[in-house]
C-alpha positions in Angstrom: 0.0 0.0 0.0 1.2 3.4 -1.0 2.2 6.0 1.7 -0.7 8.6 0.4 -3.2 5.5 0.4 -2.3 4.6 4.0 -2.7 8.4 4.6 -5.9 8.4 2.9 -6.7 5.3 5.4 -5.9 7.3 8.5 -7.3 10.7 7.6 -10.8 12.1 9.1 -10.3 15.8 7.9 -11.8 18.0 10.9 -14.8 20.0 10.1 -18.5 20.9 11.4 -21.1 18.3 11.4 -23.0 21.1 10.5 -22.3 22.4 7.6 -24.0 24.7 4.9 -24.2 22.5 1.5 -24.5 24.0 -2.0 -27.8 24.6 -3.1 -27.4 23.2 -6.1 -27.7 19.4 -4.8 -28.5 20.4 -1.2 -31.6 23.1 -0.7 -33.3 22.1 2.0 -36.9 23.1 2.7 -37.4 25.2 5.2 -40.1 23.5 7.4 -40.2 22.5 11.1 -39.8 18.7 10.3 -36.7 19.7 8.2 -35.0 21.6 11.2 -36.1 18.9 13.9 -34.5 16.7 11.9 -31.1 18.3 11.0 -30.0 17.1 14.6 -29.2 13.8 12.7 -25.4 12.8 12.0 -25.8 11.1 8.5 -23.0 9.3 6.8 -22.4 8.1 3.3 -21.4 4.8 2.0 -20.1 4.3 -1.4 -20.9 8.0 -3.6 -20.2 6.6 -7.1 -18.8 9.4 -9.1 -18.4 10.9 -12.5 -15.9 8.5 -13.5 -18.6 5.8 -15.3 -21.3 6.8 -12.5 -21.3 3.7 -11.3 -24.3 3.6 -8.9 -26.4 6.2 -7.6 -25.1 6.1 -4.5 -24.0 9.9 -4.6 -27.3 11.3 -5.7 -29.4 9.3 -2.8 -26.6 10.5 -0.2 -27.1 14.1 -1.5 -30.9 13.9 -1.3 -30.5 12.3 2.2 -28.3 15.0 3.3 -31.8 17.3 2.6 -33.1 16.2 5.6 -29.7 15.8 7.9 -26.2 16.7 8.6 -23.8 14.9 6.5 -20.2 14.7 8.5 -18.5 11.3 7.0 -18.1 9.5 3.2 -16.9 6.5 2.7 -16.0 5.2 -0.6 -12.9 2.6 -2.2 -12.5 4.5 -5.1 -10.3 8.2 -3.9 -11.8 10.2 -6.9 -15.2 9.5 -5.7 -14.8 10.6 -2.4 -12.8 13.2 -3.2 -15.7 14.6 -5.7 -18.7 13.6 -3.1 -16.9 15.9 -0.5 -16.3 19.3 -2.7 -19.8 19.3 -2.9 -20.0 19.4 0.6 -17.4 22.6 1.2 -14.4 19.2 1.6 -15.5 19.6 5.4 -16.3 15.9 5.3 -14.4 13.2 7.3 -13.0 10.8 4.7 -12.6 6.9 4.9 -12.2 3.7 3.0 -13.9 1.4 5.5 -17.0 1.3 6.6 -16.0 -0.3 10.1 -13.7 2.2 10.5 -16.3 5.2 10.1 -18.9 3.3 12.1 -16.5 3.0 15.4 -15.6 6.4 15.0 -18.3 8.4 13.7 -21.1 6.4 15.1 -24.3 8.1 12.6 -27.4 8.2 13.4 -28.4 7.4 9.5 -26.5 6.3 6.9 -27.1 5.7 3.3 -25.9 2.5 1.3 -24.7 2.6 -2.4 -22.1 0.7 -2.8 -22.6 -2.4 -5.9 -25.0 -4.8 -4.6 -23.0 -7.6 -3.2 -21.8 -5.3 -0.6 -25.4 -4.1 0.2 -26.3 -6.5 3.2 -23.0 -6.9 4.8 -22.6 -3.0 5.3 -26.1 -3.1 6.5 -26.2 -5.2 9.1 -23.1 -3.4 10.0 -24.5 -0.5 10.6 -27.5 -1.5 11.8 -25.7 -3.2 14.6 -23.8 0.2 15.5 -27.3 1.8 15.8 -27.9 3.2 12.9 -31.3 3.7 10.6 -30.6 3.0 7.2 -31.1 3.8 3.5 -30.0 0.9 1.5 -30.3 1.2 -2.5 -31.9 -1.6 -4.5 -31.1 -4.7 -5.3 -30.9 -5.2 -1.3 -29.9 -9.1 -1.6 -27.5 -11.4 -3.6 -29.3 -14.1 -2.5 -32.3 -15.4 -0.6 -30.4 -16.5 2.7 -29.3 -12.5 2.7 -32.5 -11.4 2.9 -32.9 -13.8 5.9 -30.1 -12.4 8.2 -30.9 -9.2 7.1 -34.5 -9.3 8.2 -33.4 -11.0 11.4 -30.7 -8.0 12.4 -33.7 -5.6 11.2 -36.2 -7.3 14.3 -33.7 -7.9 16.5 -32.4 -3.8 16.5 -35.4 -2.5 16.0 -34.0 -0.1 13.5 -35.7 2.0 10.3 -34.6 0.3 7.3 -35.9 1.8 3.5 -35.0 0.1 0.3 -34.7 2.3 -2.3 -37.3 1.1 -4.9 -38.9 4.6 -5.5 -41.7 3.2 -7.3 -43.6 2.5 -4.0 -43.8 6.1 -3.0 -45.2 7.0 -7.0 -48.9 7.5 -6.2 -49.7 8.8 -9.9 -48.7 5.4 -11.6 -47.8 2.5 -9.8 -49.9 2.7 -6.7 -52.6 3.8 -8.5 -52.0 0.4 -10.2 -51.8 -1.5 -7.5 -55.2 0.6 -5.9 -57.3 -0.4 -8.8 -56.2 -4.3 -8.8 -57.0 -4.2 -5.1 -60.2 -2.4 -5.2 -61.7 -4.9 -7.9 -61.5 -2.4 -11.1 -60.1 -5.1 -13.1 -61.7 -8.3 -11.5 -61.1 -11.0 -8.7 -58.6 -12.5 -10.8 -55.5 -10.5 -12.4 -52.6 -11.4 -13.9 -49.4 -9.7 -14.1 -47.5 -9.7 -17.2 -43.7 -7.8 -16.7 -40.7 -6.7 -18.7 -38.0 -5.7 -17.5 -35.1 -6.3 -20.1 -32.5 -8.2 -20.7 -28.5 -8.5 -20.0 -26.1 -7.5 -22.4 -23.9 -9.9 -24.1 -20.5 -9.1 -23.8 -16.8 -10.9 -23.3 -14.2 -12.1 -23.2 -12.4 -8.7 -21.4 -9.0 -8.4 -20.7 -7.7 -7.9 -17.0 -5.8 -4.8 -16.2 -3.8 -2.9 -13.6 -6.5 -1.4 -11.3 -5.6 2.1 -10.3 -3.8 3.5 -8.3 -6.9 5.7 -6.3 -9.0 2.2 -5.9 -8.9 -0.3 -3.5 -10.3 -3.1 -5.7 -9.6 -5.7 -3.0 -11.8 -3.9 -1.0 -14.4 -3.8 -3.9 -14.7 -7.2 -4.4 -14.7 -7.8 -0.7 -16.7 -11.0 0.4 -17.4 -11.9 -4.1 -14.9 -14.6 -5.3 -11.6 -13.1 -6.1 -10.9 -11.4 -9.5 -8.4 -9.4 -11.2 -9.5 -5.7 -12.2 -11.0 -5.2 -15.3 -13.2 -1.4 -15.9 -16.2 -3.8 -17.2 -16.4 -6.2 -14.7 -16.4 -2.9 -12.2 -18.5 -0.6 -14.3 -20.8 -2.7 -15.3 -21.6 -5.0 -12.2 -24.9 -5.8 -12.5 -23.9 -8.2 -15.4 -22.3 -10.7 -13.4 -23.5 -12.8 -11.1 -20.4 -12.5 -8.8 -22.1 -8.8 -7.4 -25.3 -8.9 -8.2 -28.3 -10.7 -10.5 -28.9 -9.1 -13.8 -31.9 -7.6 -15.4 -33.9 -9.9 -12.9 -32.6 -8.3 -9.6 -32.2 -4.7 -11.3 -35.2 -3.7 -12.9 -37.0 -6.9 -11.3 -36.1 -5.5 -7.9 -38.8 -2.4 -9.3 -41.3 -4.1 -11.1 -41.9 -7.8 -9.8 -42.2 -5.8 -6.8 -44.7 -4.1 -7.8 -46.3 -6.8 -9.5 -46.5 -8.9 -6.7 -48.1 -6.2 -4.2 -50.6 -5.5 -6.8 -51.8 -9.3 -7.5 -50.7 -11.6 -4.4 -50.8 -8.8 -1.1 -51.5 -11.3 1.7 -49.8 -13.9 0.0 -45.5 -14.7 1.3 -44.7 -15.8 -2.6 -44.9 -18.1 -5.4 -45.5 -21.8 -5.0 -44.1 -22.9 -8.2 -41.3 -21.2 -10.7 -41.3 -22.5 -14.3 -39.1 -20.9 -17.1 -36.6 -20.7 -19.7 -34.0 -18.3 -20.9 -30.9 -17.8 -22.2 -27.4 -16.8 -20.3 -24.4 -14.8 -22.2 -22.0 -16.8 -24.5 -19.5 -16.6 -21.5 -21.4 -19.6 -19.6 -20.7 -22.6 -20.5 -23.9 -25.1 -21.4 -22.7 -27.8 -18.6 -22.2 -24.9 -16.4 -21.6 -25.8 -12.4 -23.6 -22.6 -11.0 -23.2 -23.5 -7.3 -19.0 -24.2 -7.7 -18.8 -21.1 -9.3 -21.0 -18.6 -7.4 -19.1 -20.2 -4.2 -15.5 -19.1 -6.0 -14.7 -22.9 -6.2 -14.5 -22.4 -10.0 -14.2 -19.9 -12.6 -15.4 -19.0 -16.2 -14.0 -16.4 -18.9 -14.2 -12.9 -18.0 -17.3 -11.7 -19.4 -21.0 -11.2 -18.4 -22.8 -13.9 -17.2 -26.7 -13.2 -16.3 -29.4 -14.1 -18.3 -30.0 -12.3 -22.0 -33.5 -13.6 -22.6 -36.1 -15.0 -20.4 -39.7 -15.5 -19.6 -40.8 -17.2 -16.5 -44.2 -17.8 -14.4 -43.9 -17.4 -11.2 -47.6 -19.3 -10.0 -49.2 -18.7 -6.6 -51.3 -21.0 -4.2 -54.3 -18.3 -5.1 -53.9 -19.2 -8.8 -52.8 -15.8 -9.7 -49.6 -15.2 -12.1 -46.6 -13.2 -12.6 -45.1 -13.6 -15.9 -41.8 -12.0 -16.2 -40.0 -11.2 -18.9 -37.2 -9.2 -20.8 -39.6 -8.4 -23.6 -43.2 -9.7 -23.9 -45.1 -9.4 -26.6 -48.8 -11.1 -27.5 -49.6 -12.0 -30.8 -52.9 -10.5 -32.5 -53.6 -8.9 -29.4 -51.6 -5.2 -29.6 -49.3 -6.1 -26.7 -45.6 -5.1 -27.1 -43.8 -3.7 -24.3 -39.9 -3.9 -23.5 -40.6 -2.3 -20.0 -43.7 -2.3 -17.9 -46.2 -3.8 -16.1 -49.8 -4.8 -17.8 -52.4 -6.1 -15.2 -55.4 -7.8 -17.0 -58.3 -9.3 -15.3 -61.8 -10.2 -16.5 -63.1 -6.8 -16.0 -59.9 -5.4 -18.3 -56.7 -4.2 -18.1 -54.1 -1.4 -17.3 -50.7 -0.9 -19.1 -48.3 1.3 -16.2 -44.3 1.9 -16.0 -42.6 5.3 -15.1 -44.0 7.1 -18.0 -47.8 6.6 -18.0 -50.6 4.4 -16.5 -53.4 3.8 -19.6 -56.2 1.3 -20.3 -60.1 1.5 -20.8 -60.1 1.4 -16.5 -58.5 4.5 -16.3 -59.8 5.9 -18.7 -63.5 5.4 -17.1 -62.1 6.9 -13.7 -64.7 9.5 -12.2 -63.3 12.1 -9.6 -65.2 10.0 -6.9 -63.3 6.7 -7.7 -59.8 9.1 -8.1 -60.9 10.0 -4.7 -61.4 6.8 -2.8 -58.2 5.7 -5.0 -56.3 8.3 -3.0 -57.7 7.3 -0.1 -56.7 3.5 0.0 -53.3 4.3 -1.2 -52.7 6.2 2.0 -54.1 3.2 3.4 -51.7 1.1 1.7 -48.8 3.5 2.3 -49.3 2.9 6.2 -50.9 6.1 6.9 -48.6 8.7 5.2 -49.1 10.4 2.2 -46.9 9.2 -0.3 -44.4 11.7 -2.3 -40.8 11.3 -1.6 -39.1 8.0 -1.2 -36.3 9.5 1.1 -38.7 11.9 3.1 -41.1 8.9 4.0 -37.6 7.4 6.0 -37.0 10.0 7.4 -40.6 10.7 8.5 -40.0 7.1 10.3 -37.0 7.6 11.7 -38.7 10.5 13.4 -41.7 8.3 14.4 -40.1 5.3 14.6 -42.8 4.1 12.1 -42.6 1.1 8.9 -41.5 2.5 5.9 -42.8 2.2 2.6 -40.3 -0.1 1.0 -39.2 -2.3 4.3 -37.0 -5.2 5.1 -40.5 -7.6 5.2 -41.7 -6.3 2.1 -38.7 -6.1 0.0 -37.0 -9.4 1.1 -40.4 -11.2 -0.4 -40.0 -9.4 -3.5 -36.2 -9.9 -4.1 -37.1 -13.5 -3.0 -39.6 -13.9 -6.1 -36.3 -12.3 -8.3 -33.7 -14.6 -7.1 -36.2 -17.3 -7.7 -36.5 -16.4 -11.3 -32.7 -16.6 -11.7 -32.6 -20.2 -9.8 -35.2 -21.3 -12.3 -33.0 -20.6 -15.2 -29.9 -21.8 -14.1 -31.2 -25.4 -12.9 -33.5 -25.6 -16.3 -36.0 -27.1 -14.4 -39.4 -26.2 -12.9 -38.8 -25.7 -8.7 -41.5 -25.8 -5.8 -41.0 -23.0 -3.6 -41.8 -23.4 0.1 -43.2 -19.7 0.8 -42.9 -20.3 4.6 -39.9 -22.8 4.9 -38.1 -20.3 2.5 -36.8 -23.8 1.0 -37.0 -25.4 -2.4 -39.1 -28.6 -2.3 -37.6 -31.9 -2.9 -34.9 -30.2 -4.8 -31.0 -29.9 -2.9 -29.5 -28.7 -6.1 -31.5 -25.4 -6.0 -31.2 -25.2 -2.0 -27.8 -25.0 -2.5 -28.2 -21.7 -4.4 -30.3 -20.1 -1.7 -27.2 -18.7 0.0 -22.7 -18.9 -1.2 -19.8 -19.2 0.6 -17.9 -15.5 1.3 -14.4 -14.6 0.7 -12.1 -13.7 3.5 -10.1 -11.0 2.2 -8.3 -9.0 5.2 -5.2 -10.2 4.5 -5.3 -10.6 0.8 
């Protein structure tokens, strides 16, 4: 290690924990909420940065900071932090590891965006050192995560959001999910998702990571790898940090999905599928050595290109995801979205519009008692802003919108997608058990084996 990198290690530049932030990222509303609540000490883990904005981390840390005093960053990548703390007057305290900033600092709220494989063991982390926390999406990397996770959530007693903002859009998708639950479509919908598919891409060549980076650090508890700028830029295609299209945009509309069609339900009974992975992965390919860094493949992506998959429910209902679906003869052709279709009809929603004969034939009244059940449905707040609703419970100690319960039973239904594909088979899912039936093959990918890298 370098002499300024062991510098960079030990430095936590003084400055005020209450500092005045630029207006253009930070202008706080001036309310009586917003002042109680500037009293909180708020850290940030893992900013991203211009360099190949690599997760959103930054921009959830800088909306977070709205609502609370931001006095730590913590990032493995130099330039990142160095660029996250400008925009905070560089009156941040600076670190590389989280444990380190924890001990020290001890937050009352911090805010995860690091790449998703690092997601749950920074959480629990933190949540252990008493802190609330905002965790971006994809929370998991597999099912057995969401497990401990949940566990460390009850035993605390901490406020934990997940950052799928699509819960707090009251417009679109809880309107959606309002109309399916209110009977506007029938006792029986469907859903019917897209979300996209992975790239194909590989072979890449292994380079010299640089000199600012801690890439050990980076790939932290993932089977070891040398550095390459795709296999770190674009994480979400391999299956080492993270779970494709299925756990990315899944994460946001299977969620959804689910909420809207199967509410008092814990998840699907049966997953059946097929799909297509990256030329990278071999067709005899040993998913649970290889996830479990007792194997390796060429360096390239390696999550699913094409799919479509039913995941079936004990009520009979259906979520059919996808990376493109498309209906013959029946004017259905979506690459990204939800469609809900029941024997009353059928809505068509995703972040850019909510249509459909149903939504069309809304009167004010039935807007009205729409609005009304969302808040219902939104556990008694008003939805708006994803980040203000956690802080709103970390002030009244309340459930958020997107919480540990909630979001571990969606990422469960994603993960069980990917399971699906890569043991070609149809799986019967134990909702309660959280275990595969009669199948140890696809038990085995419920949870991996973690590297111990302090002293690599």
């Amino acid at each position: 290690m370098s002499n300024n990198r062991r510098d960079f290690m030990k430095t936590a530049a003084a400055g005020s924990a209450a500092l005045s932030v630029a207006a253009s990222t930070t202008s706080a509303p001036a309310n009586a909420q917003e002042s109680d609540s500037k009293r909180l000490r708020l850290a940030a883990i893992g900013v991203g940065g211009s360099r190949g904005r690599y997760n959103r981390g930054g921009s959830i840390a800088r909306d977070a900071a709205r609502h609370a005093d931001m006095i730590a960053v913590v990032d493995v990548d130099d330039v990142h932090t160095e660029e996250f703390n400008k925009a905070f007057g560089g009156k941040l305290n600076k670190y590389r590891d989280y444990r380190e900033m924890l001990e020290k600092e001890k937050p009352d709220v911090v805010t995860i965006g690091t790449p998703d494989h690092w997601h749950v063991p920074i959480a629990i982390a933190c949540l252990r050192a008493g802190a609330d926390v905002y965790c971006e999406k994809p929370l998991t990397l597999t099912i057995d995560e969401g497990k401990q996770i949940r566990k460390v959530v009850e035993e605390t007693g901490r406020v934990f959001q997940v950052g799928t903002q699509q819960r707090s859009s009251a417009d679109k998708f809880l309107t959606a999910i309002a109309m399916v639950h209110t009977g506007r479509l029938g006792k029986n919908v469907n859903a019917y998702v897209a979300i996209g598919g992975a790239p194909n891409g590989g072979p890449f060549k292994s380079t010299e990571a640089p000199e600012d980076l801690d890439w050990n650090m980076w790939v932290g508890p993932a089977p070891e790898a040398d550095y390459c700028e795709e296999r770190r830029r674009m994480f979400r295609w391999y299956f080492e940090y993270s779970g494709g299209k299925m756990t990315d945009w899944g994460a946001h509309h299977i969620d959804i999905a689910q909420w809207a069609i199967a509410p008092g339900e814990t998840g699907p009974t049966k997953i059946k599928g097929e799909g297509k992975f990256t030329s990278v992965v071999p067709e005899d390919m040993d998913w649970v050595s290889f996830l479990n860094g007792e194997s390796e493949i060429e360096n390239g992506y390696n999550t699913a290109t094409s799919f479509s998959i039913d995941l079936r429910y004990d009520s009979g209902r259906l979520v059919n995801v996808n990376h493109h679906y498309k209906r013959e003869g029946d004017n259905v052709d979506f690459g990204n979205g939800i469609l809900f279709e029941g024997e009353k009809g059928r809505i068509f929603v995703n972040r850019g519009k909510i249509e459909g004969a149903p939504v069309k034939a809304l009167t004010a009244e039935d807007r009205k008692e729409l609005d009304e059940y969302i808040v219902k449905i939104c556990k008694g707040k008003k939805p708006g802003s994803h980040m203000a609703n956690f802080f709103d419970c970390v002030k009244d100690r309340g459930k958020p919108i997107s919480d540990i319960w909630s979001h571990h039973r969606t990422m469960t239904s994603c993960h069980l997608c990917n399971i699906a594909l890569m043991t070609g088979r149809e799986l019967s899912w134990d909702p309660k058990a959280e275990q595969f039936v009669g199948d140890d093959e696809a038990n085995k990918l419920l949870s991996r084996k973690s590297r111990d890298f302090s002293n690599a």
